[in-house]
C-alpha positions in Angstrom: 88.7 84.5 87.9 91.4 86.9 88.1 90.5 90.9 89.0 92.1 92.3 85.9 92.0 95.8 87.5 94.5 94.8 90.0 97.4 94.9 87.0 96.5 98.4 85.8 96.6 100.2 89.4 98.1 103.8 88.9 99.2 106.5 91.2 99.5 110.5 90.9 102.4 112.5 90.4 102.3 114.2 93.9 102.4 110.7 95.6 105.1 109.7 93.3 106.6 112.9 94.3 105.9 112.3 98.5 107.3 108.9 98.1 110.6 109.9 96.8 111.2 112.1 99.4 110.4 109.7 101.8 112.8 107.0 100.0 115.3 109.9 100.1 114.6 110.4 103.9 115.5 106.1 104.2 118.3 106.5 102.1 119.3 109.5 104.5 118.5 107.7 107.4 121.4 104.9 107.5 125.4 106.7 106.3 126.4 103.7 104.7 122.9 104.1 102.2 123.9 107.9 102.1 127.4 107.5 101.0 126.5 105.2 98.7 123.9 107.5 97.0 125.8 110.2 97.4 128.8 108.5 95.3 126.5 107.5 92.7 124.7 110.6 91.8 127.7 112.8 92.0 126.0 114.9 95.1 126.9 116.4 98.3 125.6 117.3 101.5 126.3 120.9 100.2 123.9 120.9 96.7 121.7 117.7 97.8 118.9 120.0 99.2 118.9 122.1 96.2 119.0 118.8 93.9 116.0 118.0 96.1 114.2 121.1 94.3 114.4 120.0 91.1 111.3 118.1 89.8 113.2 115.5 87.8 115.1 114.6 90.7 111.9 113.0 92.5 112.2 110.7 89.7 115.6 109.6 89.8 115.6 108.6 93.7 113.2 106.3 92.7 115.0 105.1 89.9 117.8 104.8 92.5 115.5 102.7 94.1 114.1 100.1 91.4 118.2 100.0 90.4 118.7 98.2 93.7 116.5 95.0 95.1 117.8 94.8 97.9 117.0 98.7 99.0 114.0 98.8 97.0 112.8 95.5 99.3 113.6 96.9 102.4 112.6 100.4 101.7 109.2 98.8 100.6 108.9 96.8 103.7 110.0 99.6 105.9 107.1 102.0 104.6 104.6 99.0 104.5 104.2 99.5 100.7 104.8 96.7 97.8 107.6 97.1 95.7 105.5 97.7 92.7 104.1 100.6 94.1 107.2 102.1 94.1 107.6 101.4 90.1 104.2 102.8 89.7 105.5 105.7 91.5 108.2 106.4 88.9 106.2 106.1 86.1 103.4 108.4 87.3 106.8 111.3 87.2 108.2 109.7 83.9 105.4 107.9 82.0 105.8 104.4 81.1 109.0 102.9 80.2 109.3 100.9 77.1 112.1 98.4 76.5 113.1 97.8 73.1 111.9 100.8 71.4 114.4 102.8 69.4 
């Protein structure tokens, strides 16, 4: 029989919050990633730190994340976490999302 609490593991909003800033730190880490991010968001070197202040923003790197597979895999494997954690991560800053609802 199947452990049913393994598909309602949760985190807390400070280690969703500590685990954006290190996917921001990877993202950092590698200019190509950086560009990339920084492109997409609309960001700069000069207003990133002060982006970095703002509580919703926590959220959205790891939204950033989950958006791309391929980072998401290798960010995961990099900081020896499971992808999933990383989604649970998101939702602990933004609550569940639900698909479908209007």
């Amino acid at each position: 029989m199947r452990d049913s609490s393994k598909g309602r593991q949760s985190v807390s909003p400070e280690f969703g919050r500590s685990l954006a800033a290190s996917a921001l730190a990877f993202v950092a880490a590698d200019p190509e990633r950086l560009q990339r991010f920084l492109s997409l968001t609309g960001l700069g070197p000069h207003n990133l730190r002060d982006a970095a202040e703002d509580p919703s923003f926590h959220a959205s790197v790891l939204e950033y994340m989950l958006a791309d597979e391929e980072l998401l895999l290798r960010f995961a494997s990099d900081s020896e976490l499971a992808p999933e954690t990383v989604a649970l991560a998101h939702q602990a800053l933004c609550g569940p999302v639900h698909f479908g609802d209007p």
